[in-house]
N, C-alpha and C positions, 0 to 999 in steps of 0.2 A: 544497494545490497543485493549478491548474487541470490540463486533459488539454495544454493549450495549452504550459504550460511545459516539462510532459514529455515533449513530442513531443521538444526540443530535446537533451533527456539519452541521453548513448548506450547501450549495452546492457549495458556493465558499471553504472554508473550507475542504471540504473534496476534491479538484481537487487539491490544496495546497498540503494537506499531499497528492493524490495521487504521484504529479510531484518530491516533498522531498521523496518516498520511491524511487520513479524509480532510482534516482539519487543516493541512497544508496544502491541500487540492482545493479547499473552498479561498482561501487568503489567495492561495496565483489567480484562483477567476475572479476574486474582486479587485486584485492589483490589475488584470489584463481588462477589466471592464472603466477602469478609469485611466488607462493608459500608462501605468507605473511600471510595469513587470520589464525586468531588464534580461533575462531568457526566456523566451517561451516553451524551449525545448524543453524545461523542467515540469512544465504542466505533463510532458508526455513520461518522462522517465515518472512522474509521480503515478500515473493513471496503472503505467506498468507494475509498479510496484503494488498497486493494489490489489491487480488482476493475480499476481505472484502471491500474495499472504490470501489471498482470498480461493486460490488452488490450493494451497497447503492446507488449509482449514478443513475445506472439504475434503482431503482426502484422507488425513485424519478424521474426520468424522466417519467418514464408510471402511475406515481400520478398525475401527472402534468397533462399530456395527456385526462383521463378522464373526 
């Protein structure tokens, strides 16, 4: 998911999909810890996308604040 669609997600929404990646970011490291995991590139696009909902939050939060 671009930054561009998540601009449009509101605040509960985006701590949803933040809590749904985390929880998909722990399953790739325990598929990759036993040798299951059949991409590894998606542990990265997952990390990204967290770093993405986890910029949006904040800066909603310091919008808010002003």
């Amino acid at each position: 998911m671009k930054a561009k669609d998540m601009r449009e997600l509101s605040v509960n929404e985006l701590t949803e999909k933040l809590s749904d990646l985390k929880a998909e970011l722990f399953n790739l490291r325990f598929q990759h810890a036993i040798n299951q995991l059949e991409n590894p590139l998606r542990m990265k696009d997952v990390k990204r996308d967290i770093a993405r909902v986890k910029t949006l939050l904040r800066e909603n939060e310091l919008k808010s604040a002003q």
